[in-house]
DOSEZA-374136 format. One line per field, with one value per residue (C-alpha): residue in one letter; x, y, z. Coordinates in steps of 0.5 Angstrom, whole numbers, padded with zeros to 4 digits. Each point is the difference from the previous one (the first is absolute). Example, Ala and Ser with C-alpha at 12.3 -4.5 7.8 and 13.67 -1.06 7.14 Angstrom:
rest: (a/s)
px: (0025/0002)
py: (-0009/0007)
pz: (0016/-0002)
This chain:
rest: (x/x/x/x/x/x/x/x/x/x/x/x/x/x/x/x/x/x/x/x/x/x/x/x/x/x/x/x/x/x/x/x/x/x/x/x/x/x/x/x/x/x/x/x/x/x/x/x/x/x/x/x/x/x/x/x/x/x/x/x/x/x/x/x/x/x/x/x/x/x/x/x/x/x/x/x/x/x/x/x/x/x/x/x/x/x/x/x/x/x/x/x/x/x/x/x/x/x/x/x/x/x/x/x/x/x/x/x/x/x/x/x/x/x/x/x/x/x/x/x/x/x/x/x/x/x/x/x/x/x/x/x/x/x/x/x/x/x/x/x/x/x/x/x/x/x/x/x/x/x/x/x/x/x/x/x/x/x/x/x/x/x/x/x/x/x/x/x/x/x/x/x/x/x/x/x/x/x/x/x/x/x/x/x/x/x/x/x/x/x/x/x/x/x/x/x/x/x/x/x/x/x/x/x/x/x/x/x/x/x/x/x/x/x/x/x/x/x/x/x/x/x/x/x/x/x/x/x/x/x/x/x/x/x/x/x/x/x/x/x/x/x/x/x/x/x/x/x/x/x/x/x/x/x/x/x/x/x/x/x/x/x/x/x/x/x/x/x/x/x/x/x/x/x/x/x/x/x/x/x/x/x/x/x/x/x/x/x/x/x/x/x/x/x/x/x/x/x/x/x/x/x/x/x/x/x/x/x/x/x/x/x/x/x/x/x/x/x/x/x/x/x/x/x/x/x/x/x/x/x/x/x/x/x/x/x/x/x/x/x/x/x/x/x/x/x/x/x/x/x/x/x/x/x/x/x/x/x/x/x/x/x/x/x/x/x/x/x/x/x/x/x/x/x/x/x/x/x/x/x/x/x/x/x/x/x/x/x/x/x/x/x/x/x/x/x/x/x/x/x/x/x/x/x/x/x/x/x/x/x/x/x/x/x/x/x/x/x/x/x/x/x/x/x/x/x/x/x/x/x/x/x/x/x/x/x/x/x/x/x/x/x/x/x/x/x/x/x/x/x/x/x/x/x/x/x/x/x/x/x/x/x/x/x/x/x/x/x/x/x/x/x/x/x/x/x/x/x/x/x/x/x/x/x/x/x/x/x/x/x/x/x/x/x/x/x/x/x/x/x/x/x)
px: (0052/-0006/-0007/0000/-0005/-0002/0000/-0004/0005/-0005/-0007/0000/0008/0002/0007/0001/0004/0003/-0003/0002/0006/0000/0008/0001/-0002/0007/-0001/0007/0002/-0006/-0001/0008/-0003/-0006/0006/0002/-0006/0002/-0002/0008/0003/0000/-0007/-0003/0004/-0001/-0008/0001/0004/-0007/-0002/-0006/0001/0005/-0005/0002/-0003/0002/-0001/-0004/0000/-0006/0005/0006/-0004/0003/-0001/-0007/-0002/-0001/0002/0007/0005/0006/0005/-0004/0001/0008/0000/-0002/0003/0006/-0003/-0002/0008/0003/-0003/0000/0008/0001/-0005/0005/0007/-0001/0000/0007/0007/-0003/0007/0003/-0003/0006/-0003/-0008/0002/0002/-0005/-0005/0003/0000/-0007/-0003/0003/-0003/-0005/-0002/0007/-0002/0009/0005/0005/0006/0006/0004/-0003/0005/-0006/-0004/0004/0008/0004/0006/0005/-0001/0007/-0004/0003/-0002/-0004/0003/-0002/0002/0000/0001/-0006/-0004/0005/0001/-0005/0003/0006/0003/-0003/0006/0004/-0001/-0002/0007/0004/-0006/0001/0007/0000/-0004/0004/0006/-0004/-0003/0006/0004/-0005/-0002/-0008/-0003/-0003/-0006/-0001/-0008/-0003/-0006/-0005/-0003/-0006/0002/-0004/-0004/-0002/-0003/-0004/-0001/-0004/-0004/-0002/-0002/-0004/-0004/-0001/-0003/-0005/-0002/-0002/-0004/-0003/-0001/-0002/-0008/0000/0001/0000/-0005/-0008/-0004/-0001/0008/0001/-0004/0003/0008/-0001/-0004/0006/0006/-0005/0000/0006/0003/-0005/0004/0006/-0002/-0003/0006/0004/0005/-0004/0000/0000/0006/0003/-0007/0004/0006/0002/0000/-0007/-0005/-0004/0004/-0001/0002/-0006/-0005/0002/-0001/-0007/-0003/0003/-0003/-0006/-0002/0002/-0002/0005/-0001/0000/0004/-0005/-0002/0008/-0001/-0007/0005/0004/-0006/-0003/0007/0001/0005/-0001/0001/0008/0002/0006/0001/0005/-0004/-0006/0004/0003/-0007/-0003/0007/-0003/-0007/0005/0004/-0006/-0004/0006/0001/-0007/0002/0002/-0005/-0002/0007/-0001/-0006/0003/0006/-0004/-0004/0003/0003/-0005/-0004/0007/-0001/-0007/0002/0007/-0002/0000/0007/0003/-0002/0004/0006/0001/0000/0005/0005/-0002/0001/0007/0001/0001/-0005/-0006/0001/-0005/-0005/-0003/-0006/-0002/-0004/0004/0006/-0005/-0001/0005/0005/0000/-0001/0006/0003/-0005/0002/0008/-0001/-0005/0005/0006/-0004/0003/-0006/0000/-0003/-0006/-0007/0000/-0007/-0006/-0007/-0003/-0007/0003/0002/-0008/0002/0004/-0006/-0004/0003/0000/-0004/-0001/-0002/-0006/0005/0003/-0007/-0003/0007/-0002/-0007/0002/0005/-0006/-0004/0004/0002/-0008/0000/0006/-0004/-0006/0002/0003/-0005/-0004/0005/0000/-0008/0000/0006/-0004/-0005/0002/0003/-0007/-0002/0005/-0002/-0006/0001/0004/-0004/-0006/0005/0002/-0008/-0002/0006/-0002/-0007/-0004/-0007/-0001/0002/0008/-0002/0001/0002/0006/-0003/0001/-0006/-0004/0007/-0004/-0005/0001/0005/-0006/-0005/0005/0003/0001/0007/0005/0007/-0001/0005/0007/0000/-0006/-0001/-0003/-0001/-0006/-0001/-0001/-0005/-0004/0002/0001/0006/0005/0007/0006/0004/-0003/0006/-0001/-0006/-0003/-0003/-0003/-0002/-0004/-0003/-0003/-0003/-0003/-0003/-0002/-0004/-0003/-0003/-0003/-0001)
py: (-0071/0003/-0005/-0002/-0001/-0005/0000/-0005/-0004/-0004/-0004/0000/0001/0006/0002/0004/0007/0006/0007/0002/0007/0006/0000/0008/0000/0000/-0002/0002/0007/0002/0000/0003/0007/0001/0002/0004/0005/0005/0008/0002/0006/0004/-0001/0002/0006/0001/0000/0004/0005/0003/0006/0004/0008/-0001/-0005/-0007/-0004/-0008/-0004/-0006/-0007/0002/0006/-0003/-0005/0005/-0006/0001/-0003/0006/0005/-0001/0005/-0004/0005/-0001/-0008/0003/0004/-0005/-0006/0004/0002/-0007/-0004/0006/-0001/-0008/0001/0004/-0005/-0006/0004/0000/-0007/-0001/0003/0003/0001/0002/0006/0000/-0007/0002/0007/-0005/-0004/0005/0003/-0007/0000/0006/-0001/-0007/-0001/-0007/-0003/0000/0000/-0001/0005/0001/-0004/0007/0000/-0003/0000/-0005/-0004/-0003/-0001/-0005/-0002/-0006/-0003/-0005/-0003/0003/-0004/0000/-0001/-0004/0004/-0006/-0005/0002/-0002/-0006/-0005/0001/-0002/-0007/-0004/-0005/0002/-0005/0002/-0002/0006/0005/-0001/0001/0006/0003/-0003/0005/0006/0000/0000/0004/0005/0003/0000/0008/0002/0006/0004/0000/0004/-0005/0005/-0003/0004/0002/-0001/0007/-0001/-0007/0005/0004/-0004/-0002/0007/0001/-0007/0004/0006/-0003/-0004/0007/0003/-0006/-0001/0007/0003/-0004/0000/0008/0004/-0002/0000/-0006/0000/0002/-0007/-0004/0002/0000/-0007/-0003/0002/-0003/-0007/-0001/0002/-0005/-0006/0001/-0001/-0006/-0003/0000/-0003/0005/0003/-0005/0002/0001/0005/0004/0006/-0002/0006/-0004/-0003/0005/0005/0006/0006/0004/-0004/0001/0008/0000/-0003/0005/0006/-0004/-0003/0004/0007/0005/0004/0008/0004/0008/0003/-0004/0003/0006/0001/-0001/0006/0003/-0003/0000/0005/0002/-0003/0003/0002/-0002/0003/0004/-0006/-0006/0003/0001/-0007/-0003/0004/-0002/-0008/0002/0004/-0007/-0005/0004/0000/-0006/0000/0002/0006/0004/0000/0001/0007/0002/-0001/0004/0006/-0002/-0004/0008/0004/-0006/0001/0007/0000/-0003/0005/0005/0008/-0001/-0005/0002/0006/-0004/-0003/0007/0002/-0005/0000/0006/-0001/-0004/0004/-0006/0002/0007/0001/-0004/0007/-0003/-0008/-0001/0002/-0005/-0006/0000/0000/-0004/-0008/-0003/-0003/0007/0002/-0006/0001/0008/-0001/-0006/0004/0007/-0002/-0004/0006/0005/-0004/0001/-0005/-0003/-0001/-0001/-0002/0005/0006/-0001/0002/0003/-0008/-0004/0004/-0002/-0007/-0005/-0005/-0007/-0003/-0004/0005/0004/-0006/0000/0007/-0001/-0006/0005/0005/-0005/-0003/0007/0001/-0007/0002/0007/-0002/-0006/0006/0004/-0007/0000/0006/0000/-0006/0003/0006/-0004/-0004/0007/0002/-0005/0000/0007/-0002/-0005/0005/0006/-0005/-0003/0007/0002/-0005/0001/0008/-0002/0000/-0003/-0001/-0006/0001/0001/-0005/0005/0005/0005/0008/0002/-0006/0001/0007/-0001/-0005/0005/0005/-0006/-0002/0007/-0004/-0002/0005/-0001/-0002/-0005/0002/0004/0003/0007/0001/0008/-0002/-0006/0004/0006/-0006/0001/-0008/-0004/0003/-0002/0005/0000/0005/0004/0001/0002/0007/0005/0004/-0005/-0005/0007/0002/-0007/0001/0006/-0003/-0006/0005/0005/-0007/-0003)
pz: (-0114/-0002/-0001/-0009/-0004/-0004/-0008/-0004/-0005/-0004/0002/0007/0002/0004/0002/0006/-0001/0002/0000/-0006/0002/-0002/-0003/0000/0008/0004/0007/0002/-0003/0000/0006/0000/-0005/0005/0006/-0004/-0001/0004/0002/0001/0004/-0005/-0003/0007/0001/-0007/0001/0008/-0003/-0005/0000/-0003/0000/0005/0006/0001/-0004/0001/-0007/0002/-0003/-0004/-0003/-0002/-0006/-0005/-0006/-0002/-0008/-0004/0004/0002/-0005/-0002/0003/0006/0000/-0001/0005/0006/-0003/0001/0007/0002/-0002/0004/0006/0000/-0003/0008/0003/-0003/0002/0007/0002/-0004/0003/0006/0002/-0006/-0002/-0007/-0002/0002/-0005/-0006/0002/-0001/-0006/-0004/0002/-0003/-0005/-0002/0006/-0002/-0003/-0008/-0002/0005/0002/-0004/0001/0001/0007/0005/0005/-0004/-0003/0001/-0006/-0001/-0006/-0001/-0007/-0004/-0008/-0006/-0004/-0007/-0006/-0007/-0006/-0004/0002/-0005/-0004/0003/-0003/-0007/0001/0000/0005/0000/0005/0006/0006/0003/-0003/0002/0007/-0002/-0002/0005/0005/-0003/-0002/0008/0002/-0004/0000/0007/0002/0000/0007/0001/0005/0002/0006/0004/0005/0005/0004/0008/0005/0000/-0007/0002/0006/-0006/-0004/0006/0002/-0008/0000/0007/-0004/-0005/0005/0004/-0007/-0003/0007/0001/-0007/0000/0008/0002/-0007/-0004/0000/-0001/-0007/-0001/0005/-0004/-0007/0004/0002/-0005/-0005/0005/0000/-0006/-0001/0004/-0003/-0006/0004/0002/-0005/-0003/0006/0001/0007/0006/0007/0001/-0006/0000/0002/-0003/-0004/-0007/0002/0004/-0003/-0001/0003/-0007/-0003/0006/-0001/-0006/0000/0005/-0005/-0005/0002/0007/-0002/-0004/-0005/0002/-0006/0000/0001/0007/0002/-0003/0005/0005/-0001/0001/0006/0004/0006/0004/0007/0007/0002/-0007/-0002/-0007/-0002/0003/-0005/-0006/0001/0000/-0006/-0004/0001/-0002/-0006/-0002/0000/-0005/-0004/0000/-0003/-0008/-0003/-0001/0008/0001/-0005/0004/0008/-0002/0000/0006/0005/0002/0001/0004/0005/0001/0001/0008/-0001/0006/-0001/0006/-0004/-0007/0002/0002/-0006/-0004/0005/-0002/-0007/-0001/0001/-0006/-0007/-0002/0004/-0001/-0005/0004/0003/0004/0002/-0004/-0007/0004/0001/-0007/-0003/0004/0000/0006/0001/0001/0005/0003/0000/0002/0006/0002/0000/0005/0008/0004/0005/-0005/-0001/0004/0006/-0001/-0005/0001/-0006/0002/0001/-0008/-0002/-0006/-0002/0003/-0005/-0005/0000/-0002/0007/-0001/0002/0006/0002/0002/0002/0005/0002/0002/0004/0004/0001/0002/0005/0004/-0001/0004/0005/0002/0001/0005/0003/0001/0002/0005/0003/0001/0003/0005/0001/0002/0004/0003/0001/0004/0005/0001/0001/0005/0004/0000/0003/0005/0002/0000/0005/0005/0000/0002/-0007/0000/-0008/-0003/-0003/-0007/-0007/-0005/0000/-0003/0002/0001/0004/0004/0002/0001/0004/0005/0000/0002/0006/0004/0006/-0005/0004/-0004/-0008/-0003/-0002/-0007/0001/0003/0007/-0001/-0006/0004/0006/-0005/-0001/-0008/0001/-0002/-0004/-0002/0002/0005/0006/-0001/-0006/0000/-0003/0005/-0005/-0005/0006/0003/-0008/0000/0007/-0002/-0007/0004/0005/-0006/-0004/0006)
């Protein structure tokens, strides 16, 4: 037990105490939610599998922290939320039912459903719950009790439980059927997973995606919370992850949208379809899929940005369209008396709505399209888009990492040339002294000291491999070709043009 204190009753009386305890500190189940921070499997394939331009990236832990005040859009705060209970519903099913994949498949079902076990399953699920029709008496009721307290009150007791002697008997009792459930055992492993799920998003939520400050809001907020419980005395240690007790994982959502988030306007979106380019090796089908997501979140927006993104959400599609492709698609239109009209690509990308365009190219054989794009050969697009700050900065990163790679391989190379070099050099002193040179085997590798020092030792008879005899011989010095292929001619000019400028 820990040392007390002592407190001062009155005059010089003192009284020896405990350390006064913070009722909101749980040793055990603490300790419980701090197991349960975790990075799972697919997060960190997740964060391994990021790509910039097509070059690995790997996310590291800095870069996951995507809950930051004031900056963080609520439809983002959605989208990982969403994200994060998928990946911890997939973490959660692999330890249930490892050999029996048709439970572990119902099991993760009912878990994306309802990942943190808000409602129970219905009771139609024979999975879940096992039902029995239990005959219980009806209870039945007397018409006339309010009646009762006017009548006369002077029939004795005796007669009354006569007559209720003779009407039980005379009158048979009604029965009624009721239908009792009681849970099976996956239900109960069930309940089990979705108190863990729970446990992974609120331990992890703080710990891995969110920023200091974002940290700080999240569990100040679930502190407080969990005062209030227990200051109502309706939070022990025991039931502070009950679901009927704990902080819900609704209301800690809904305090990030609220408090940590920020609501984006239409026009941010509206910026998106702008901004957005067709990646690498993405096909015709996948691109429109991608613009038609930015298309339903500005809708969802209002109507007045739902009137200005119907006219353009096509034409910003198109412009990542290629000139081969574009030309497929008009092929197949026009085949249809609807398109027909439509006589170039641009008159057809503005008039058609984008659901259309998308049902049209969905319907064009996967084998008439291009096998490949490359979003730099598509200059004309490039051109005309606006490109994030994030994106540039992403390019000067690559650009700056393959200036790196180059210049450490040209590093190499020197270094090995070098290294080269004075092997070279070590073996034409070592030859020059087993053919009777008398000078000194030379320091440097260079052409021309290597000459003159040839022509200041004549006594050397046989010049070194790669080096021609023929010139050496001439006394034109050390010269690198094969005495095979050495030129007659030329070596003659030469010797003619030294005795001329002697």
């Amino acid at each position: 037990m820990e040392e007390g204190y002592d407190l001062l009753l009155g005059g010089n009386t003192r009284v020896e105490a405990l350390p006064v305890q913070d009722t909101t500190t749980f040793d055990y189940s603490s300790a419980e939610l701090k197991t349960h921070s975790t990075l799972t499997a697919g997060i960190t394939t997740w964060m391994k599998e990021y790509k910039v331009n097509n070059m690995p990236k790997p996310r590291t832990l800095e870069d996951i922290k995507f809950f930051k005040p004031g900056s963080t859009s609520k439809l983002h705060a959605e989208q990982l939320f969403s994200s994060m209970q998928r990946w911890y519903v997939q973490h959660i099913t692999k330890q249930f039912f490892r050999n029996k994949p048709e439970l572990r498949a119902h099991l993760n079902k009912l878990l994306m459903l309802d990942p943190v076990g808000v409602t129970e399953p219905p009771k139609t699920d024979p999975i879940c719950w096992t039902s029995t029709t239990v005959i219980t008496p009806a209870q039945q009721t007397n018409d006339d009790d309010a009646s009762t307290t006017t009548r006369s009150a002077t029939r004795s007791t005796t007669a009354a439980a006569a007559l209720a002697s003779v009407t039980a008997t005379e009158q048979p009792q009604s029965l009624v059927s009721a239908t009792e459930y009681k849970q099976t055992q996956f239900l109960v492993q069930l309940k089990h997973a979705q108190r863990d799920v729970y446990l992974h998003l609120r331990a992890s939520l703080p710990k891995f995606f969110c920023n200091k400050d974002a940290k700080i809001l999240i569990e100040g907020f679930i502190t407080d919370e969990e005062e209030r419980h227990v200051a109502d005395n309706t939070m022990t240690e025991d039931n502070r992850f009950e679901v009927d007790t704990r902080v819900s994982w609704e209301d800690i959502k809904n305090f990030v949208y609220n408090k940590i988030c920020v609501v984006q306007l239409g026009s941010h979106y509206f910026l998106s379809v702008l901004t957005t380019m067709r990646q690498d090796d993405q096909t015709v089908i996948e691109w429109i899929r991608v613009m038609e997501r930015l298309y339903i979140t500005i809708v969802k927006q209002g109507v007045e940005w739902a009137a200005i993104i119907q006219k353009e959400i096509l034409p910003a599609t198109a412009v990542w369209v290629t000139d081969a492709e574009s030309k497929i698609i008009m092929e197949h239109m026009s085949k249809d008396t609807n398109y027909k009209k439509y006589k170039t690509w641009e008159e057809l990308t503005r008039s058609i709505s984008h659901s259309e365009f998308r049902r049209e190219c969905q319907r064009i054989p996967q084998k008439r399209w291009p096998r490949t794009f490359l979003q730099a050969k598509h200059k004309q697009a490039l051109q005309q888009m606006l490109v994030p700050f994030k994106k540039v900065q992403e390019r000067i990163d690559v650009a700056t990492a393959k200036l790196k790679r180059e210049n450490e391989n040209l590093r190499d190379k020197y270094n090995k040339a070098l290294d080269k070099m004075k092997n070279l050099e070590k073996k034409l002193s070592k030859k020059s002294r087993l053919g009777g040179a008398t000078t000194n085997p030379t320091t440097n590798a260079n052409k021309t000291q290597l000459n003159t020092q040839a022509q200041a030792s004549p006594a050397a008879k046989q010049v070194p491999n790669g080096y021609c005899q023929k010139c050496y011989d001439s006394k034109l010095g050390l010269r690198k070709h094969r005495t095979e292929n050495c030129n007659d001619k030329m070596r003659q000019q030469t010797i003619a043009k030294r005795a001329n400028n002697p």
